[in-house]
C-alpha positions in Angstrom: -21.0 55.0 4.5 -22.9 55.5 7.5 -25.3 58.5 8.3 -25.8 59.3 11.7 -28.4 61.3 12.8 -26.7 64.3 15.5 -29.9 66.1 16.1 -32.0 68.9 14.2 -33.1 72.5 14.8 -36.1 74.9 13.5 -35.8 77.8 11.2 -39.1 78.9 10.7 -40.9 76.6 9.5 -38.4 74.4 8.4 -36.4 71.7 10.2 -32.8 71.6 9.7 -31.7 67.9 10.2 -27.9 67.2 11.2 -25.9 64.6 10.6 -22.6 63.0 10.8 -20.8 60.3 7.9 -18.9 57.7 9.4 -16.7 56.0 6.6 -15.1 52.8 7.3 -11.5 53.7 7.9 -9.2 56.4 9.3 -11.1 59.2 7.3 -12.6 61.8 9.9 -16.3 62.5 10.2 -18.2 64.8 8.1 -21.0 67.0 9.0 -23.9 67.3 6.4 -27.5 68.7 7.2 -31.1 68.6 5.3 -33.6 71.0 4.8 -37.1 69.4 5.1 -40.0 72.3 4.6 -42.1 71.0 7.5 -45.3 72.6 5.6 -45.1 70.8 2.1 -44.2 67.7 4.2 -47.7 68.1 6.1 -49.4 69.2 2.7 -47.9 65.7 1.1 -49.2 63.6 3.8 -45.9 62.6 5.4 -45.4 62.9 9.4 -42.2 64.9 10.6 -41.4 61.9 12.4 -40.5 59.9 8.8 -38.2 63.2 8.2 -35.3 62.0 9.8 -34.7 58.6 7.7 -36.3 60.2 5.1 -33.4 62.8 5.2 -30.9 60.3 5.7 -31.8 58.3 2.5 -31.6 61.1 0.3 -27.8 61.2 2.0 -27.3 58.2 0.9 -29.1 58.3 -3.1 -27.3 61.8 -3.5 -24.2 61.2 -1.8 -23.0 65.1 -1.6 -19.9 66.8 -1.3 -18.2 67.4 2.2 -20.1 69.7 4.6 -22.7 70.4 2.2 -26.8 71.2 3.1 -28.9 69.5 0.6 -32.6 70.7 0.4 -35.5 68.3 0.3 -37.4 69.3 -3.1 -41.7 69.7 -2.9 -41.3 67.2 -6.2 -39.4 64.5 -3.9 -42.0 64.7 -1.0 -44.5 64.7 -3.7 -42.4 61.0 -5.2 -42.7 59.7 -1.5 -46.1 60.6 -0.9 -47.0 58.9 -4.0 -45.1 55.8 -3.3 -46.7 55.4 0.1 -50.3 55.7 -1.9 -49.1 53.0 -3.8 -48.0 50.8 -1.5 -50.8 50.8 0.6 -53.2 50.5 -2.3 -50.9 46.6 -2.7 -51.0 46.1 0.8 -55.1 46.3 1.0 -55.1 44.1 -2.0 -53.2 41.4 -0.4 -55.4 41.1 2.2 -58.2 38.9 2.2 -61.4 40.3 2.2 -64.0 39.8 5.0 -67.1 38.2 4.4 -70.1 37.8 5.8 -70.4 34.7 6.8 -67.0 35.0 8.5 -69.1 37.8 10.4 -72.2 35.8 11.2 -70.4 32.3 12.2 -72.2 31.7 15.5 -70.1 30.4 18.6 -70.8 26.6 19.2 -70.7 25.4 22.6 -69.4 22.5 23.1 -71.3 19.3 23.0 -72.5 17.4 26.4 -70.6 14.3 27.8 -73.7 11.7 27.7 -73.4 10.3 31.4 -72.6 6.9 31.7 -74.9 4.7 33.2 
């Protein structure tokens, strides 16, 4: 199943995110939508421009009934918010640390040609 994002709309300060399933097949379309609070989102760290895939994975773990609008919980922005932490805590482990000699490495110019005589 595919979710397609349709578009999205305020209410209040939440963002009501459309979208339409596309099954492989005859089957028509269904219309779902997702309630993201746009406050706990910006209390957790995560940027209302993550909502929308954000929204359309928790289609796709929860798989809902037909026309149905499923809520995103403070607990599962808290569970992404964490996750990015984590992640980003591996990612500056991976990288090599800088040292200083890598910092104080003069430039050499290259040496002179002796002219031939």
């Amino acid at each position: 199943m595919n979710y397609l994002l349709t578009g999205f709309k305020h209410d209040k300060d939440v963002r009501v995110f459309a979208f339409q399933c596309v099954s492989d097949g005859n089957s028509p379309a269904t219309q779902y939508s997702v309630r993201a609070d746009l406050s706990a989102a910006r209390k957790h760290g995560i940027s209302q421009q993550d909502l929308p895939i954000l929204c359309r994975n928790l289609l796709t773990q929860r798989q809902p009934e037909a026309d149905a609008c499923v809520t995103f919980t403070e607990d599962e922005l808290q569970a992404i918010a964490d996750e990015k932490a984590r992640n980003r805590a591996a990612n500056v482990r991976k990288s090599p640390a800088f040292t200083a000699k890598q910092r104080s490495t003069p430039w050499r110019a290259p040496e002179a040609i002796p002219a031939a005589v």
